[in-house]
Structure formats: C-alpha cells, structure tokens
N, C-alpha and C positions, 0 to 999 in steps of 0.2 A: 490672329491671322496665321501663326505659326502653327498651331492645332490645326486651324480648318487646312492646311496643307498637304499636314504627316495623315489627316485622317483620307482627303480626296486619296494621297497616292497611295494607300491601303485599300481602299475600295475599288481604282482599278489596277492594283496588282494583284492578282489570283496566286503568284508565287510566295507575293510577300508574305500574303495572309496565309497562305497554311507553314511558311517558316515560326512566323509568328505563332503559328496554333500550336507547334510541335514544340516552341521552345516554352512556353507557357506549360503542355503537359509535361513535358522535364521536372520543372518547379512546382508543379500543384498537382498531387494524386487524385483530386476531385471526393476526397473523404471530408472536408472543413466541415462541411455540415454537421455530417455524423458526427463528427468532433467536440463541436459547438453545442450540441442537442445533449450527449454524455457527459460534457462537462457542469451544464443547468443541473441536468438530472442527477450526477454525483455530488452536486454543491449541499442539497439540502439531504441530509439523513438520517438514519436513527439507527439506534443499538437496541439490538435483542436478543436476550440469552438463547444462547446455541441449544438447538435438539437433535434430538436421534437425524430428523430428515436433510439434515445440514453435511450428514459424514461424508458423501461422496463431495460435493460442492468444496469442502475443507482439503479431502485428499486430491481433488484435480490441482486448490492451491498449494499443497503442501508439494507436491513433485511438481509443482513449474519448474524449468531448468532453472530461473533465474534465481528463484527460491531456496532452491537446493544447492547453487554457488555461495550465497551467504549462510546457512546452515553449518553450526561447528559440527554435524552429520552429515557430510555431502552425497552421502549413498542413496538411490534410491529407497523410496518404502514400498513395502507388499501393503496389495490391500488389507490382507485379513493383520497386518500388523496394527496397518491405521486403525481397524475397526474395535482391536482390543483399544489401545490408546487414546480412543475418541469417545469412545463406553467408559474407561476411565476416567477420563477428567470431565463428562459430563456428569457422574456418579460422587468425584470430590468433592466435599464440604468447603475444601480451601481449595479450589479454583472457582473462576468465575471466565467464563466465554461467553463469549460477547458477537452476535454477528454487526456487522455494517450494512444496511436496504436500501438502498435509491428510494427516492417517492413510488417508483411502481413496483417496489418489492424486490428489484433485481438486489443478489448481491454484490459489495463491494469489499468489502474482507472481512477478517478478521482477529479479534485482539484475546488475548487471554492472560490473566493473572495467575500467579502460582503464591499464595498467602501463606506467608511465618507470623504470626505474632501479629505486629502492627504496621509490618514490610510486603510489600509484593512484588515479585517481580515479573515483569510483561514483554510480553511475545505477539507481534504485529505484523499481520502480509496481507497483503492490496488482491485485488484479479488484474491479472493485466492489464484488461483494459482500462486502468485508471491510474495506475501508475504515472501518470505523465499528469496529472491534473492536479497535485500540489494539496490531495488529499490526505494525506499520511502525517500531517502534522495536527492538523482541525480532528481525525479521529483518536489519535496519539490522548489528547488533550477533553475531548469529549468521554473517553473511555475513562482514563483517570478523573475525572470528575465524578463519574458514575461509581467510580471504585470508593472512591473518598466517602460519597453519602451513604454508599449500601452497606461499608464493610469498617469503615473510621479506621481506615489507615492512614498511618503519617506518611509513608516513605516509598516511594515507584522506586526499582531498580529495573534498568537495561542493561544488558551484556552486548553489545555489538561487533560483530569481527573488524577488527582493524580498516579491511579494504572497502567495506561498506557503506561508502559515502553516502549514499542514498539517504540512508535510515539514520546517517550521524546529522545528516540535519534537518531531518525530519523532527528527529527528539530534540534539537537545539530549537529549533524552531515553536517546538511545542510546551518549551517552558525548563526541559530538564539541563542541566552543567553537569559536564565531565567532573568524575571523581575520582578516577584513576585515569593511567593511560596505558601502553602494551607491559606494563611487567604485569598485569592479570593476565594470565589465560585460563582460558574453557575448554577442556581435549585437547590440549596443545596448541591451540590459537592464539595470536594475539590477537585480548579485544580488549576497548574503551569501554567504562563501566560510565554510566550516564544515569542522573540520580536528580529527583521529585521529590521536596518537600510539600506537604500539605497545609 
C-alpha cells in the first residue's frame, strides 16, 4: 500500500520526477553496461608472446601517466627509445613477453620476465581500461605458470615501489610473499621485493 502511494504521487508529480531523474544521473553515469560487457570480456583470456606489431599498443601502456607514477623511471619515453628496447627484449633469449587478449582479441596488458639462471624477475601493466576489474592478480598468476612450464624456473621476483598498493596486492593476491621490505631500493626508491616459489 505504501509503494502503490510513493509510486501514484511520482506519477503525478512532474517535478518530482525529474528531481528524481537528476539525482539518479548524479549517481549513475549510465556506463554499467559497458562496464558489465568489459568485465565478461576481460574475465576469460589468454597469453601470447609479444611481436614486432604489439610495440605501439606496449608504448601507449608504457607512458600512461598512471604507469609512469609507479615506474622507478618516472620520465617520459621517446618513441624511437621504446622501439629500440622493444626490438630488444623481443630479440632476448632470457626474456619472455607475454601479451594479455580478451576473447575478441583486444588487448589487456602486459607481463614480461627478465631470466638469470633459474630466477626471473616480472614486470606487469594492465590498459586502463581494466584496471578496476581485479584482473592483475588471475594474469600475475597465469603468466607465472606459463613461465614455470616453458622455462623451469623456480623463483618469480618483483620489485614494487613502496606507494604502490595496487600491484602490492595484486602479487599478494596472486600467490607471491614479501621478502624484503623498504631497506631495498631500485634508483633510489623504496621498494617491497615480493617473491614466487615454484
């Protein structure tokens, strides 16, 4: 009875209802869909070693602003720097890059390993647009497994900068424990070293 009331006097108030409609777009951008549809589509994906046609896709992630705040290099990159350093470690024997594809092929980042011996250590960024979708642990953990079969390493190391909470529980999340905490630095940072046994 209380419903049928609040709804009659919505129906004939014309003011109410568009209060009502403006406080509603306040609180809802009208994206959930999109939202909803990106989140399916980034749940299932796959890893595929990185090629030459991947370098711009890698450099628009590598200078995301957000990227380049956790970066112990917070400088900008030139392209043609990228393009030597992305020719590079597609050309290493001891690296392995890795892209992340949605089911329809979009990319969703990318992970790369830098191999000593029977240690490697990984380097991981998202595209924006999935940052928020609690994908950074499921590829964390997907990528190191791939690392574990192809190459029989025992040991993932991460270096993370101190303020980077994101990615510190990302890798908790995805199986690895701190093994240090800030008396390591990288370039004068403090970071938490975050360490994967096989």
């Amino acid at each position: 009875l209380q419903a049928a009331t609040v709804i009659g006097s919505c129906l004939s108030d014309r003011a109410m209802r568009q209060r009502l409609s403006a406080q509603s777009q306040a609180i809802a951008d009208g994206a959930g869909c999109d939202r909803i549809v990106g989140a399916v589509q980034a749940f299932h994906f796959t890893l595929r070693p990185a090629t030459t046609s991947d370098c711009r896709t890698v450099y628009r992630w590598a200078n995301d602003p957000v990227v380049r705040a956790v970066s112990f290099n917070t400088d900008p990159i030139a392209w043609e720097q990228h393009c030597q350093w992305f020719s590079d470690r597609l050309a290493d024997p001891n690296h392995l890059f890795l892209i992340a594809e949605a089911v329809d092929g979009s990319p969703l980042g990318q992970v790369r390993f830098a191999i000593s011996g029977d240690t490697a250590s990984i380097s991981v960024s998202l595209d924006e647009q999935v940052r928020t979708l609690g994908l950074g642990a499921r590829l964390i953990r997907q990528a190191c497994q791939e690392i574990i079969r192809s190459h029989g390493v025992a040991r993932i190391i991460a270096q993370v900068k101190m303020e980077n909470k994101r990615s510190h529980s990302a890798f908790f999340r995805a199986g690895f424990r701190e093994i240090s905490d800030s008396n390591a630095s990288v370039e004068k940072e403090n970071v938490v070293v975050w360490g994967y046994e096989a």
